[in-house]
FIBA-570508 format. One line per 2 residues: number of its first residue (from 1); their letters; for each residue x, y, z of N, C-alpha, C. Coordinates in pm, whole numbers. Atoms other than C-alpha are relative to their C-alpha. Last residue first. Layout:
BEGIN
NUM = A = X/Y/Z/X/Y/Z/X/Y/Z  ...
This chain:
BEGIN
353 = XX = -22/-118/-59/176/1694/1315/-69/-5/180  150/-39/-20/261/1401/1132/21/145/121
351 = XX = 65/-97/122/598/1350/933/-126/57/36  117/155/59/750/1084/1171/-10/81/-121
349 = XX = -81/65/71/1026/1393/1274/-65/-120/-105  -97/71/-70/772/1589/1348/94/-95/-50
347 = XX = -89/110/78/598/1883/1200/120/-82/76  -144/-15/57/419/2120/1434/61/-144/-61
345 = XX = 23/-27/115/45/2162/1554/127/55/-91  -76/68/-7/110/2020/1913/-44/7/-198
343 = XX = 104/41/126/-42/2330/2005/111/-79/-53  101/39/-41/56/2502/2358/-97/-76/-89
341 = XX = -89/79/-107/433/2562/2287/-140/-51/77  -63/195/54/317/2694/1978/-1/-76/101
339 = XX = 160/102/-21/120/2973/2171/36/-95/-72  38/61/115/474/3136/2294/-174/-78/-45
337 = XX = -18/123/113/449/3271/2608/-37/-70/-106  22/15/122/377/3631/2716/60/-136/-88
335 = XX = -83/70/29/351/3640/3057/-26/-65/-128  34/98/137/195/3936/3099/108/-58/-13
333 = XX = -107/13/36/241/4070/3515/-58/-76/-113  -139/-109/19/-46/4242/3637/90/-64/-76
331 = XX = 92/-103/47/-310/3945/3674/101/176/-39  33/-19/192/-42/3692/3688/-115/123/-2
329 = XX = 55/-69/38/136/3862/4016/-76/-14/-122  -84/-118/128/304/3616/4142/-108/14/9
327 = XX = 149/-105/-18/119/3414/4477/88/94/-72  -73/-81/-28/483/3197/4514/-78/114/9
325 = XX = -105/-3/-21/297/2985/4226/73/107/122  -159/-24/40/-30/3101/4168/117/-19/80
323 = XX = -56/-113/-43/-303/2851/4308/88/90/-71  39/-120/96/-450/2585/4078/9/103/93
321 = XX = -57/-30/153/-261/2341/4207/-32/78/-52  -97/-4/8/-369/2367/4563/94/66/-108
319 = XX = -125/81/-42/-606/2189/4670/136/45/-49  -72/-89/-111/-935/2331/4602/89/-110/49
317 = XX = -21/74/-89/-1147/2279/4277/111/63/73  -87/-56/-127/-1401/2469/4174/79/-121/-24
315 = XX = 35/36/-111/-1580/2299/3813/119/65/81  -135/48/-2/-1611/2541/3507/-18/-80/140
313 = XX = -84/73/-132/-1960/2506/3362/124/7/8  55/102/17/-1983/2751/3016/11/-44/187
311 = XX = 202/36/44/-2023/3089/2884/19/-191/44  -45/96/111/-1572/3112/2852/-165/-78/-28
309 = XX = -101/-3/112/-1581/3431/3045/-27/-118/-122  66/-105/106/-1894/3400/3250/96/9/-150
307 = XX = -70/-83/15/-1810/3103/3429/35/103/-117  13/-105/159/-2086/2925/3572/138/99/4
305 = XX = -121/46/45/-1999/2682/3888/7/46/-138  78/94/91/-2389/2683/4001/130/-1/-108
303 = XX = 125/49/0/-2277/3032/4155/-10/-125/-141  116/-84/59/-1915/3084/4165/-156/-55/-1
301 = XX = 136/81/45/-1615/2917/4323/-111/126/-30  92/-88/-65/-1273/3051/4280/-181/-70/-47
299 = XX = -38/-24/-142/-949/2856/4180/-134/37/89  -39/94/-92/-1072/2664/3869/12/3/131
297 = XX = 137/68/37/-1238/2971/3687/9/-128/105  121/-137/-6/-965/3263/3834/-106/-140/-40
295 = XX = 27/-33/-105/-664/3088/3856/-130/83/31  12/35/-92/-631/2829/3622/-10/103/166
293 = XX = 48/185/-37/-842/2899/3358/52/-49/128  117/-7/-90/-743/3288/3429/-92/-102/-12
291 = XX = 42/-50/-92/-432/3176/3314/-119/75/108  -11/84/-58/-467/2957/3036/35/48/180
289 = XX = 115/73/-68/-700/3237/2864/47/-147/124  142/-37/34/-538/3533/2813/-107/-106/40
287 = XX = -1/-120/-73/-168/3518/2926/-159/2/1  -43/52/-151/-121/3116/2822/-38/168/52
285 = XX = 78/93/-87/-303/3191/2489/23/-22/136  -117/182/-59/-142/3504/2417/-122/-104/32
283 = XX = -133/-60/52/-386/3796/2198/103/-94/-10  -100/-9/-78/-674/3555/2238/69/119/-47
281 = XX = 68/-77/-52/-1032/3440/2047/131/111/170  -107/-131/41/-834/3242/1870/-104/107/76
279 = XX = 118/-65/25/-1122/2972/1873/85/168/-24  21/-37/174/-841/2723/1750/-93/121/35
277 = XX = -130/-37/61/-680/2720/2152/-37/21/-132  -37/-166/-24/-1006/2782/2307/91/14/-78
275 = XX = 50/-108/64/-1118/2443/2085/15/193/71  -31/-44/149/-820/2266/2145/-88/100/-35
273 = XX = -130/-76/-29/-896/2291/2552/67/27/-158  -27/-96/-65/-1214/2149/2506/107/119/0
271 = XX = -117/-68/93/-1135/1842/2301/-50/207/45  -137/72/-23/-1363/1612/2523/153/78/-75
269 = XX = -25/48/136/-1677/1830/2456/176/-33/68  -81/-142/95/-1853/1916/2785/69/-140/-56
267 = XX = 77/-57/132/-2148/1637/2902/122/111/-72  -22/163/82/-1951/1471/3226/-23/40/-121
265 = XX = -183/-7/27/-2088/1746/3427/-8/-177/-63  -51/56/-131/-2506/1790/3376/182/-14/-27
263 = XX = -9/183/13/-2672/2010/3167/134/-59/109  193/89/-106/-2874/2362/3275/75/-153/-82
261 = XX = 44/-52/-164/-2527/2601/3248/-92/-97/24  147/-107/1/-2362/2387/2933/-74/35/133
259 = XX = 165/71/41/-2047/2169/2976/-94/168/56  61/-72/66/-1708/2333/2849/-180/-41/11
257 = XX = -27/-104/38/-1502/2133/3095/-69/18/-140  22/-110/-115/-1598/1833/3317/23/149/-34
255 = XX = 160/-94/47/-1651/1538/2995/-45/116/100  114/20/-115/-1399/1327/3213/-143/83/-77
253 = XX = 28/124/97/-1150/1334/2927/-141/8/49  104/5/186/-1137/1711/2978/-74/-95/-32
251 = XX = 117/-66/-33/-1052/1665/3366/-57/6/-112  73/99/-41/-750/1465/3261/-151/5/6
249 = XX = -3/62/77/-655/1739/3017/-93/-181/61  150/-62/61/-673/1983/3282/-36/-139/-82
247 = XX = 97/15/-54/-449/1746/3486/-112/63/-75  12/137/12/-151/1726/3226/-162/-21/93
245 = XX = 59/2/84/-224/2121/3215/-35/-124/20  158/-26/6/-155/2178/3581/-72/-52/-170
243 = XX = 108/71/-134/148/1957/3631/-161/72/-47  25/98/58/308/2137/3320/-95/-80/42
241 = XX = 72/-89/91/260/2511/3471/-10/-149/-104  152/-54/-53/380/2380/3781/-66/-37/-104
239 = XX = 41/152/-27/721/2224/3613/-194/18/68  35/114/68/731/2526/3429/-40/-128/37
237 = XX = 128/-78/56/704/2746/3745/-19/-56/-148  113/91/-73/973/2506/3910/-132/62/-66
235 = XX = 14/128/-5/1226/2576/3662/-126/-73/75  48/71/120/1151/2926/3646/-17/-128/-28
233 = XX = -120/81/73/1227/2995/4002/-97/-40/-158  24/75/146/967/3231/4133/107/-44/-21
231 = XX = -78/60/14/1112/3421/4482/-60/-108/-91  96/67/-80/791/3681/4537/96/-178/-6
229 = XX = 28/-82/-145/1030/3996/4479/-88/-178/34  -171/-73/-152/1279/3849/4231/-90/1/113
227 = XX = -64/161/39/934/3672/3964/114/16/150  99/42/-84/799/4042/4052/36/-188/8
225 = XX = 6/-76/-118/1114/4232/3918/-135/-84/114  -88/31/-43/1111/3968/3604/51/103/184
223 = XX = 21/173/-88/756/3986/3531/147/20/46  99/51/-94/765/4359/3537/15/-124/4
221 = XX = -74/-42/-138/1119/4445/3397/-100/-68/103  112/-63/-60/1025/4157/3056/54/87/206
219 = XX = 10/-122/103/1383/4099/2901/-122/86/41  -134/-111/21/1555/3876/3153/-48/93/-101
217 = XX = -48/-19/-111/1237/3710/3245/97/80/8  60/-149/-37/1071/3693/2936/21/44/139
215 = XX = 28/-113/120/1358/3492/2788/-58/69/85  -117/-78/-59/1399/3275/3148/7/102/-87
213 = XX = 97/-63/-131/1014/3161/3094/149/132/41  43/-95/97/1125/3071/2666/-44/64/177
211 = XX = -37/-133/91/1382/2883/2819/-99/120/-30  -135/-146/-83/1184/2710/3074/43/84/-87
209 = XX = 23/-55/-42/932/2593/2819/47/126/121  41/-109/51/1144/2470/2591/-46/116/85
207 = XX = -114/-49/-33/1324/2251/2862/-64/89/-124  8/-64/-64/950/2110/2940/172/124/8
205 = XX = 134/-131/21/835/2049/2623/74/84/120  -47/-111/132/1175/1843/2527/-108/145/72
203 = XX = -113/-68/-21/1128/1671/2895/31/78/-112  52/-68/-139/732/1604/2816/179/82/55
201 = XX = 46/-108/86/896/1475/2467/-47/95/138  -143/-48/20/1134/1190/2618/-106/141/-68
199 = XX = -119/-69/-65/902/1130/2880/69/70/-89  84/-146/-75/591/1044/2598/101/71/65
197 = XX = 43/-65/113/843/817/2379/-77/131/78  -184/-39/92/963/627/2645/-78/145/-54
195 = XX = -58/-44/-109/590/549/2784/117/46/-5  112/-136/-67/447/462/2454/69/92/103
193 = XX = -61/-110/164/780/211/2407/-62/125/46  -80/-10/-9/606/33/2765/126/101/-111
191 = XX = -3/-132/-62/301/75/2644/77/47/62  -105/-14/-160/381/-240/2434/4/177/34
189 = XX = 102/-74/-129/73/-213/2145/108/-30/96  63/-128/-4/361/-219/1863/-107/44/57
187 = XX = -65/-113/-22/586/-456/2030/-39/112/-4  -35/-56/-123/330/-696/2098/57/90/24
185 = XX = 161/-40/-38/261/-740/1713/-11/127/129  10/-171/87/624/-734/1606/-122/60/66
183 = XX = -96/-56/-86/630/-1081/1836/16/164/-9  113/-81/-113/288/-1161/1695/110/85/109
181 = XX = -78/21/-98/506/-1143/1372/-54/58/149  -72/-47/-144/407/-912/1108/-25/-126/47
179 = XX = 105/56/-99/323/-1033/745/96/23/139  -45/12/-112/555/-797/523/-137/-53/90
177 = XX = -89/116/-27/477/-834/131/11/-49/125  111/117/-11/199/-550/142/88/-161/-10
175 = XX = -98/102/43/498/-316/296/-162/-115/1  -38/-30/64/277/-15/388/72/-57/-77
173 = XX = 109/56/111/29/-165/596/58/35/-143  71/93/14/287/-269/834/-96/-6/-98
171 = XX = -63/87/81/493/30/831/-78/-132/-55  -60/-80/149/203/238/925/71/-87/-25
169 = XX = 32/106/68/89/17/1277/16/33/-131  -37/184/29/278/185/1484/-12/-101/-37
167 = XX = -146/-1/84/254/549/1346/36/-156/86  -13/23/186/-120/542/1377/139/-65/-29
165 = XX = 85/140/67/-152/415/1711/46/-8/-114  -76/139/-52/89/659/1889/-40/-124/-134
163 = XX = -112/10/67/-97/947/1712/69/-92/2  -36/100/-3/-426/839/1850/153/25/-75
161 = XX = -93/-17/71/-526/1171/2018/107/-114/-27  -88/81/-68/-898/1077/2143/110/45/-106
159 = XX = -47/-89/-149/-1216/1223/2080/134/8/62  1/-185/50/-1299/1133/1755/31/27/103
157 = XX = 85/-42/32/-1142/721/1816/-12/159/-19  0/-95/101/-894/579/1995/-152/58/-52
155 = XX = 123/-35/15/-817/423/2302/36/102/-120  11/-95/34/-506/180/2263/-121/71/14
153 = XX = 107/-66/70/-446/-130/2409/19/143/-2  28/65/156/-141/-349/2530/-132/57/-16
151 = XX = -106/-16/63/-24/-231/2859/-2/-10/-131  -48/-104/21/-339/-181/3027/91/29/-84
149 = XX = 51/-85/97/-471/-479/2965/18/129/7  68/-111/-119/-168/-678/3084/-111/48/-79
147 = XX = -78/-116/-52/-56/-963/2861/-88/68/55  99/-90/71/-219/-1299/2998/95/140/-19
145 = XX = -47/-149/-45/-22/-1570/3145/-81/79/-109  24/-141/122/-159/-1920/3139/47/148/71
143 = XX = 47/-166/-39/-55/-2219/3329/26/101/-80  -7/-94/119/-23/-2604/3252/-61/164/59
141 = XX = 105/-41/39/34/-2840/3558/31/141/-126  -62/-106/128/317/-3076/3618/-138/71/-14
139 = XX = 85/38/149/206/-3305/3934/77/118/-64  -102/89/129/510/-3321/4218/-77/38/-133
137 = XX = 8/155/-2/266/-3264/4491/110/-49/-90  -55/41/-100/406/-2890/4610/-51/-193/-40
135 = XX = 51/-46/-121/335/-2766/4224/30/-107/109  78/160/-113/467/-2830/3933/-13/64/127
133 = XX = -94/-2/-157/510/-2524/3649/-38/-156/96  66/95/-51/404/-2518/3258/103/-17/178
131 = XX = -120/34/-33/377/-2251/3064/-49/-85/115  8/102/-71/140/-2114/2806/117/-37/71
129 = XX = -72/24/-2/105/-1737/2690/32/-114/121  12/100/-85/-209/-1621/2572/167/-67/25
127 = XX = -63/141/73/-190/-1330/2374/-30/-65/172  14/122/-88/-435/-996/2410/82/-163/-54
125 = XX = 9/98/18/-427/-696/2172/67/-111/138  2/7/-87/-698/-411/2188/124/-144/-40
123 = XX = -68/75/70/-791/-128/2005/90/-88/81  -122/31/-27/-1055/68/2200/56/-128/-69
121 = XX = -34/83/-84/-1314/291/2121/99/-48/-8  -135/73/-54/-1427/657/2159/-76/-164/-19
119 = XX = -125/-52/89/-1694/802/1932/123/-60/53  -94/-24/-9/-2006/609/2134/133/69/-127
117 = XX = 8/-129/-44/-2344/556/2004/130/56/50  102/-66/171/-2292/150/1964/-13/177/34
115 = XX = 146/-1/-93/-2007/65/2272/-75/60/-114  45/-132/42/-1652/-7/2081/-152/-57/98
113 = XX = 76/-2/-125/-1385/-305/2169/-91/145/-4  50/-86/46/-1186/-398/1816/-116/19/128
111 = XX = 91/-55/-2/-955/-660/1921/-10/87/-14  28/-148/7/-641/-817/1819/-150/34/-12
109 = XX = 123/-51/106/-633/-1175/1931/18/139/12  12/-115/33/-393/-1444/2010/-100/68/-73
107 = XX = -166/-22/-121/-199/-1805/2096/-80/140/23  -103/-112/107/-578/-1942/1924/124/56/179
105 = XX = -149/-13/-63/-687/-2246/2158/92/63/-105  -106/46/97/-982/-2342/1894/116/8/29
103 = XX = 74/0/129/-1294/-2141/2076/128/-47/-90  133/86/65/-1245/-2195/2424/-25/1/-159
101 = XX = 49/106/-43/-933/-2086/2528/-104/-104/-16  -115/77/94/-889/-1801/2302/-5/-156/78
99 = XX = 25/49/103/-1253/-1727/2413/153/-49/-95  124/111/27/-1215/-1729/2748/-22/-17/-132
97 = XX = -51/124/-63/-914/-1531/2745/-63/-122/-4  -111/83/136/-1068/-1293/2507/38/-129/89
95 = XX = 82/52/73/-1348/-1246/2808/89/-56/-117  59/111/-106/-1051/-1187/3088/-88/-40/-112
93 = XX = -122/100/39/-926/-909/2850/-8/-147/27  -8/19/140/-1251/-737/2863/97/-56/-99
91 = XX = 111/46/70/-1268/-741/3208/-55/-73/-131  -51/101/-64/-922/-617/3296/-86/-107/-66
89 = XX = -36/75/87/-1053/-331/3077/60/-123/14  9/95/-13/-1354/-270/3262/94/-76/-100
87 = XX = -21/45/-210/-1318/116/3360/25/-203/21  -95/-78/-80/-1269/268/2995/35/-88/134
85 = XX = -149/-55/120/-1456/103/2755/83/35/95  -62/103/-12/-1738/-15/3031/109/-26/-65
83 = XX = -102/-15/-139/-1860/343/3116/89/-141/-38  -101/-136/9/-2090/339/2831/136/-4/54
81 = XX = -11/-151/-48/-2230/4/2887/84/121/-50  164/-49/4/-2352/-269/2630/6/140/108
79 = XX = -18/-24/-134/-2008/-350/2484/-108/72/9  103/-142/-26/-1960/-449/2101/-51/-40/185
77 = XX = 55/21/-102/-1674/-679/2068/-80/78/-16  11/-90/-50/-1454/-730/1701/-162/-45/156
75 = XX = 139/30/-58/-1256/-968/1652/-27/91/50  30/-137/9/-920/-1051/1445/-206/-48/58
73 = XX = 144/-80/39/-821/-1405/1534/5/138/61  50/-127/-60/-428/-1488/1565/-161/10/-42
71 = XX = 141/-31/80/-258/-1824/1466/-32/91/92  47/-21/-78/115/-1915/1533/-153/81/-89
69 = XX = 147/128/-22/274/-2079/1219/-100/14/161  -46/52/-100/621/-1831/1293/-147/-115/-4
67 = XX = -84/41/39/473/-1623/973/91/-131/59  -128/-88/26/189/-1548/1127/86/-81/-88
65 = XX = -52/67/-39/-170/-1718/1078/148/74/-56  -136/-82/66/-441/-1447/1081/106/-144/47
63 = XX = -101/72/-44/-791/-1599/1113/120/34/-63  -96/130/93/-1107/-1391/1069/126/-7/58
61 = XX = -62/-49/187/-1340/-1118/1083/27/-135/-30  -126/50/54/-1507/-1318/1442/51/51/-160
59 = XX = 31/56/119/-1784/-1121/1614/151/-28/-59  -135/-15/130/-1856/-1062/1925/-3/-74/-117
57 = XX = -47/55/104/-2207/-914/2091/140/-13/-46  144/-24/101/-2375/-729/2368/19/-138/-154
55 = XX = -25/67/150/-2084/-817/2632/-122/43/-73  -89/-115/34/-2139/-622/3003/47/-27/-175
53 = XX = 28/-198/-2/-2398/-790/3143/71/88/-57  126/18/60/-2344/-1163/2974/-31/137/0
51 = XX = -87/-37/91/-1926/-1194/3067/-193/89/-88  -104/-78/-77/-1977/-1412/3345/-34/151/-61
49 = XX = 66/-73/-87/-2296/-1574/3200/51/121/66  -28/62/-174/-2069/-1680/2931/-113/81/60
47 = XX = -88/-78/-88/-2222/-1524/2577/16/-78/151  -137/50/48/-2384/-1801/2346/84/127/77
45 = XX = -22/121/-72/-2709/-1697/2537/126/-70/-35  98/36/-113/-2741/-1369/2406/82/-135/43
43 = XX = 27/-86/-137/-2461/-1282/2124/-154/-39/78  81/89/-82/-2269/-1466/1835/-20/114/113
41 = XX = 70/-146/-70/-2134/-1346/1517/-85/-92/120  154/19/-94/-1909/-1561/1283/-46/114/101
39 = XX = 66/-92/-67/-1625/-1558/1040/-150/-59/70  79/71/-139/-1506/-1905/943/6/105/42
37 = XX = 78/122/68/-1377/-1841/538/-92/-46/138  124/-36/-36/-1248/-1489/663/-102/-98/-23
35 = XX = 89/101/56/-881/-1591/629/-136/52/81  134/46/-110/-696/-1317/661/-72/-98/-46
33 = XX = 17/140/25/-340/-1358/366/-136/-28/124  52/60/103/-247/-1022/511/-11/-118/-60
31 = XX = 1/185/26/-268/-938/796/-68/-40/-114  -115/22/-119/-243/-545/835/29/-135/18
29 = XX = -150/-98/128/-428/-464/468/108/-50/168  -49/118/127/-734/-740/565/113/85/-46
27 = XX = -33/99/-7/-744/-571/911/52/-74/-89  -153/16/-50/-788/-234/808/88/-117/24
25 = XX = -114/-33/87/-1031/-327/561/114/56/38  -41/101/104/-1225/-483/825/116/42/-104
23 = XX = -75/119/-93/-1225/-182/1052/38/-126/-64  -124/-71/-11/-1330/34/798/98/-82/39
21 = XX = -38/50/112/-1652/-207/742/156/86/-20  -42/97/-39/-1710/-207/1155/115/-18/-176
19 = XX = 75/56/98/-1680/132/1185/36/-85/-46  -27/108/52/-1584/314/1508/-127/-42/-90
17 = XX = 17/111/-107/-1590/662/1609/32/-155/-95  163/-5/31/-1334/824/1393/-106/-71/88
15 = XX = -16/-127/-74/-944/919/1439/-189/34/-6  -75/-36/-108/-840/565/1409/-81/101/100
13 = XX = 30/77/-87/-964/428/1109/3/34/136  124/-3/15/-961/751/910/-58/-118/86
11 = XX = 44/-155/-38/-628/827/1016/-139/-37/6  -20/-6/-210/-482/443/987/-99/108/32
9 = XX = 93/166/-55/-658/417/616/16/16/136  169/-4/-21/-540/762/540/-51/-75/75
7 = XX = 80/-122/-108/-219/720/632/-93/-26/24  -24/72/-153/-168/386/474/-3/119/97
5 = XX = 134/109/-46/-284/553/164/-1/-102/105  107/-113/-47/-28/813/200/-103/-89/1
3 = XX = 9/-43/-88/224/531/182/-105/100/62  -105/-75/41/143/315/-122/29/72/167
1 = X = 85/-120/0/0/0/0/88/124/0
C-alpha cells in the first residue's frame, strides 16, 4: 500500500468513532493472507454468563496465521455500557481469554472493543502465553499468562489523540509483502515504548518551556522584578505550569469542561482545551486564557460553577494546584508565552503533526 494511503486508512480508522466495514479493511491490509472463510457473530445466550452484562455481541473477521505458524483471530466486541470502555478493561481481556481458550486455543487476538453511540473505542491486543510449572505434589500443571490490559491497548477514536496508534501500525500496511510477527505485534501495542516516547517529549516540552520563561524574564522588567520579589524559580514554574495542564486534560476526558449552564458534568466536549486554543479568540493563549483557567475559573467558586468568560460550567477545585505559584502577580504581570508551545500543531520527525 502506497504510503499516503496507509495514512489515510490508519487516520480515518483511528481518528473516527468506530466502523465495523473500515475496521475490516484495516485488518485485511495489516494481515495479510486473513482468512475470513469461518467468520461468525454470536450474542445472548452463546455469551458466558460471566461476561453476559457487560458483552452485547462478538464477532469473528477472521484468522491471521503469522509467519512463525502461530494463529491470531481478528474480533470485534460491542459492549452494552458506556462506562465499560474505559473502567472494565481487565474485564474485557478476561473475556478474550475465554474465548482463546475456548474457541480453537488461538496463541492471540487483536480486538476492536466499541459501545454502539459512542466516538471513543478501543484497540486491543491480548496473547495467551502457556507454561508449565509443578506444584508442592510433584504433578506438572499447565498455566496461562495474559498480557496486561493496560499495557497493550489503545483508546482511539474522535475524541482521542491516536498518534501513537497510527505510526505503529504504518509500516505494516505499507509493505503489502511484510506479514508481522505476533512478536512485532506486541511490540507495537507495548506501552512500555508509549511510555519512552511520551518522557522523552514532556522533557523536550518542558526545557522549551523554561527557556522561553527565562527569555521573558531577563527581558520583561515587570515579570522579572515580581518573579525576584515573590522568589519564582523558572524551573519550578514550568514544572507547575506542566502539572496543571496534564491534569486539565484529565478533567477534559472526564466530559468536566465546556459543559452547558442547565446540563449535567460529564457532558462538555472532550477536546475542550483545542477548541479555546483554534477559537483564537486571544492575543497570548497562556496570558489570556490559560491563566485565568487556572486561577480565576478553577481557583474561585461561583454560583452553580458558571463562568462568565468562557459561557460555560467550570468545576471549583481546592487543593492547591490551581493557586499562583509563590502568589506572582499573573493578573499584572503578561507572561507572554509562545502559543506553539501550547499546540502540538508542528511537524515531526514521523511527518505528522
Amino acid at each position: 500500500m502506497h504510503v499516503e494511503e496507509a495514512k489515510r486508512l490508519i487516520r480515518e480508522t483511528f481518528q473516527d468513532s468506530f466502523d465495523e466495514s473500515r475496521f475490516r479493511l484495516f485488518a485485511k491490509n495489516l494481515f495479510h493472507d486473513l482468512d475470513e472463510s469461518k467468520a461468525f457473530s454470536y450474542q445472548g445466550q452463546y455469551i458466558p454468563d460471566a461476561y453476559r452484562e457487560h458483552i452485547r455481541q462478538y464477532k469473528r473477521l477472521g484468522k491471521y496465521t503469522d509467519p512463525d505458524g502461530v494463529d491470531l483471530d481478528v474480533l470485534i466486541v460491542t459492549l452494552k455500557k458506556e462506562t465499560a470502555l474505559d473502567r472494565a478493561r481487565t474485564r474485557q481481556r478476561n473475556f478474550i481469554a475465554w474465548y482463546l481458550k475456548n474457541r480453537g486455543e488461538k496463541d492471540a487476538s487483536v480486538v476492536a472493543f466499541h459501545t454502539d453511540g459512542l466516538e471513543d473505542w478501543r484497540f486491543s491486543f491480548v496473547r495467551m502465553d502457556y507454561r508449565t510449572e509443578q506444584d508442592e505434589t510433584g504433578k506438572v500443571r499447565v498455566k496461562t499468562d495474559l498480557t496486561p490490559a493496560r499495557r497493550f491497548s489503545f483508546l482511539v477514536g474522535r475524541d482521542e489523540n491516536s498518534h501513537t496508534a497510527q505510526t505503529r501500525f504504518q509500516a505494516f500496511l505499507e509493505d503489502d509483502r511484510r506479514k508481522p510477527t505476533l512478536a512485532q505485534l506486541e511490540e507495537a501495542f507495548s506501552i512500555e515504548k508509549v511510555t519512552k516516547e511520551f518522557f522523552e517529549k514532556y522533557r523536550s516540552l518542558f526545557n522549551d518551556l523554561r527557556d522561553a520563561l527565562d527569555d521573558i524574564v531577563a527581558n520583561d522588567a515587570v515579570v522579572g522584578k515580581d518573579f525576584a520579589d515573590k522568589g519564582v524559580d523558572t524551573v519550578n514554574f514550568a514544572k507547575k505550569t506542566l502539572g496543571q495542564i496534564v491534569f486539565l486534560y484529565f478533567l477534559q476526558k472526564k466530559g468536566w469542561f465546556g459543559v452547558a449552564r442547565d446540563k449535567a458534568w460529564g457532558t462538555g466536549p472532550k477536546n475542550f482545551l483545542r477548541q479555546l486554543f483554534e477559537e483564537r479568540k486571544y492575543v497570548n493563549f497562556f496570558n489570556d486564557i490559560l491563566e485565568p483557567l487556572f486561577y480565576e475559573a478553577l481557583a474561585g467558586k461561583r454560583d452553580q460553577n458558571y463562568y462568565r468568560r468562557f459561557d460555560c460550567k467550570i468545576p471549583f477545585l481546592n487543593g492547591g494546584l490551581f493557586d499562583p505559584i509563590n502568589e506572582y502577580d499573573w493578573i499584572h504581570s503578561d507572561i507572554l508565552l509562545p502559543d506553539a508551545l501550547f499546540s502540538n500543531h508542528h511537524q515531526t520527525k514521523e511527518g505528522d503533526t
